[in-house]
C-alpha positions as CSV (number, residue, x, y, z in Angstrom):
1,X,0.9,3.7,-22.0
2,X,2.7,4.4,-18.6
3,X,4.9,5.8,-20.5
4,X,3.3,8.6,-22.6
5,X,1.2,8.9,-19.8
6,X,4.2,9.6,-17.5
7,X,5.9,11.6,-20.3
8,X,2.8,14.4,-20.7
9,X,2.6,14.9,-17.1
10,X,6.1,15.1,-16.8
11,X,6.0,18.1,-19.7
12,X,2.4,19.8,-17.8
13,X,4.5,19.9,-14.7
14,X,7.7,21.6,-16.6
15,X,5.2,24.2,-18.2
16,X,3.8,25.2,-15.0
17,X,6.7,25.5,-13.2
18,X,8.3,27.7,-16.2
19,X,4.9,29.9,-16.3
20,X,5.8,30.4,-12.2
21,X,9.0,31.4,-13.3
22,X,11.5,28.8,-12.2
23,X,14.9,28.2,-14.0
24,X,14.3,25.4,-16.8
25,X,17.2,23.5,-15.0
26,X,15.6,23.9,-11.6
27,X,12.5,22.3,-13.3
28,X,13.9,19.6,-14.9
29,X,14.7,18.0,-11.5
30,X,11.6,19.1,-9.4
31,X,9.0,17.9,-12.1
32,X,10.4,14.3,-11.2
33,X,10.1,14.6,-7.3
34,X,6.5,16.6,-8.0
35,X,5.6,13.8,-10.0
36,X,6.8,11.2,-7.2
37,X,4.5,12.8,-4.8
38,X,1.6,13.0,-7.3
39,X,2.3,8.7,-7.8
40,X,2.6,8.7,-4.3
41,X,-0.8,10.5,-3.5
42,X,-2.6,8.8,-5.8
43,X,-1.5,5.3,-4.7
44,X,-2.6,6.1,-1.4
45,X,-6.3,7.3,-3.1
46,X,-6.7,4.3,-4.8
47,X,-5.8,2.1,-1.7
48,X,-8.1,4.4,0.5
49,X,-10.6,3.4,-2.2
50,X,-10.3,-0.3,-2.3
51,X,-10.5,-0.2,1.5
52,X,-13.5,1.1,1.4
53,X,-15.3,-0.8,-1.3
54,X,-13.9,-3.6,0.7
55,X,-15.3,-2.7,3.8
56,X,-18.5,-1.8,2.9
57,X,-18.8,-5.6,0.8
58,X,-17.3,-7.0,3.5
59,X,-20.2,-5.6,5.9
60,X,-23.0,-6.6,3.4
61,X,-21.5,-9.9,4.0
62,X,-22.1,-9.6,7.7
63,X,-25.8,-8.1,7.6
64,X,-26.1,-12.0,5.9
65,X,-24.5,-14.1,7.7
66,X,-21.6,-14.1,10.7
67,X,-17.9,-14.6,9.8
68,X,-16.0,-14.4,13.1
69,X,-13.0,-13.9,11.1
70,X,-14.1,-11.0,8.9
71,X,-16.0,-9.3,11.7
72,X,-12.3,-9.1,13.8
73,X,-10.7,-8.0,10.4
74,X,-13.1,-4.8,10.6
75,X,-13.3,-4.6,14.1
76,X,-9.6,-4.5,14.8
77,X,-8.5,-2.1,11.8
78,X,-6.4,-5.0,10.1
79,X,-8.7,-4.1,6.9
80,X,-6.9,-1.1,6.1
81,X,-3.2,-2.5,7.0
82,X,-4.4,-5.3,4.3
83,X,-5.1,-2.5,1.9
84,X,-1.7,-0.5,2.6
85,X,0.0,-2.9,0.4
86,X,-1.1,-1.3,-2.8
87,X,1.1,2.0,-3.1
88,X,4.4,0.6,-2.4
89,X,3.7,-1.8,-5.2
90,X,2.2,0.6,-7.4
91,X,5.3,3.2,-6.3
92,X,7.6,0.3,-7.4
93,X,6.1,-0.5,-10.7
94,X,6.4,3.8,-11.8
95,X,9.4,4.2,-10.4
96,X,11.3,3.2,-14.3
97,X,8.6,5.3,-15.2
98,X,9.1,8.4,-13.3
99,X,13.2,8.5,-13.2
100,X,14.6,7.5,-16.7
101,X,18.0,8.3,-15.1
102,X,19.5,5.0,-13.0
103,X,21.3,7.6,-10.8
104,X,21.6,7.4,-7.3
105,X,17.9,9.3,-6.7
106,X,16.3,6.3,-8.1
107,X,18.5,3.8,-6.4
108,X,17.7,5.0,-3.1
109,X,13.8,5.8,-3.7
110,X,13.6,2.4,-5.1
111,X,15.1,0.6,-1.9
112,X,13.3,3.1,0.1
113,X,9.7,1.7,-1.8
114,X,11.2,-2.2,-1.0
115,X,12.0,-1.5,2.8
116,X,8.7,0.0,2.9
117,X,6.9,-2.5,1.1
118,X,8.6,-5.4,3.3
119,X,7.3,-3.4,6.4
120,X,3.9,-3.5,5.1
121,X,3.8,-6.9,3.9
122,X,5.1,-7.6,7.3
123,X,2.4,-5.4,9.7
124,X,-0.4,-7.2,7.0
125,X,0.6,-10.8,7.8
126,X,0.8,-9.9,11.2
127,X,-2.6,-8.6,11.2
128,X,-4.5,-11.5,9.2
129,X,-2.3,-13.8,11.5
130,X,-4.1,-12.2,14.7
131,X,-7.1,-11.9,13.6
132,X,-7.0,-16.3,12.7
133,X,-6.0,-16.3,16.4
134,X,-8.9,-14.1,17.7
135,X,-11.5,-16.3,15.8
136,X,-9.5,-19.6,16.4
137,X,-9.0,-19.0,20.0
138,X,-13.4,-18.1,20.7
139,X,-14.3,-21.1,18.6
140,X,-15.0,-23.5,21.3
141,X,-13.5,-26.8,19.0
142,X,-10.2,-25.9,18.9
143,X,-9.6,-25.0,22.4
144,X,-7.9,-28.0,23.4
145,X,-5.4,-27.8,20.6
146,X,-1.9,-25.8,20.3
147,X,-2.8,-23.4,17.8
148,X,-1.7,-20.3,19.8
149,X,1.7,-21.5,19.7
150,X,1.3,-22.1,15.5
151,X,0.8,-18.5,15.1
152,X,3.2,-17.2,17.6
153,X,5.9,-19.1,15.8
154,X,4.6,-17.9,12.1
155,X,4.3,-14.4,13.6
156,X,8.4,-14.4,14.2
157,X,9.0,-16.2,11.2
């Protein structure tokens, strides 16, 4: 399905880059970079959507009843670096997709996509791991105990 669905974009991009009057060997390689930033832009939609229908279930929650945790997860902004994680994934899964070629273009946007996806993962755990802190650390119980020093050490692990 990926694919055929990859494949007749692929061809729609060709045709309208033919009907603009560029070389069909010009075309051949800016279709696949075209269609890069098109998987790229939509990843980014679709994680911009799931933030949001995140958020706003995430608030309903919160009219109900008070989650310390969640409300520093929306508070702080560590909601959407949760939700970044979704377009270097989805980036990574197309990539066979969008470059049948192994060549070196591939090779490099595909460790590019990992570095970035390690980054990510990185600045989420981070966040999450803060935000236990914040609602650790005001929770009156667990004053007298070393958790601070728990998540400093996780946080350079």
């Amino acid at each position: 399905m990926k694919q055929e669905v990859t494949n007749y974009l692929s061809n729609k991009i060709e045709w309208l880059l033919s009907r603009m009057g560029v070389e069909e060997k010009i075309a051949g390689n800016i279709d696949t970079f075209i269609l890069f930033l098109l998987v790229l832009f939509a990843a980014y939609i679709i994680a911009e959507i799931i933030y949001r229908i995140t958020l706003f279930i995430s608030r309903r929650i919160l009219r109900r009843k008070r989650y310390l945790f969640l409300e520093k997860l929306i508070d702080k902004g560590r909601l959407r670096k949760v939700a970044y994680i979704l377009p270097p994934v989805m980036l990574n899964s197309m990539l066979p997709f969008m470059m049948e070629d192994k060549g070196m273009l591939f090779t490099y946007t595909e460790r590019a996509a990992w570095i970035y996806f390690i980054v990510v993962i990185v600045i989420a755990v981070n966040a999450l791991l803060s935000t236990i802190g914040e609602s650790v650390f005001t929770n009156r119980k667990y004053h007298d105990r070393p958790i601070k020093g728990f998540i400093q050490i996780s946080k350079v692990i």
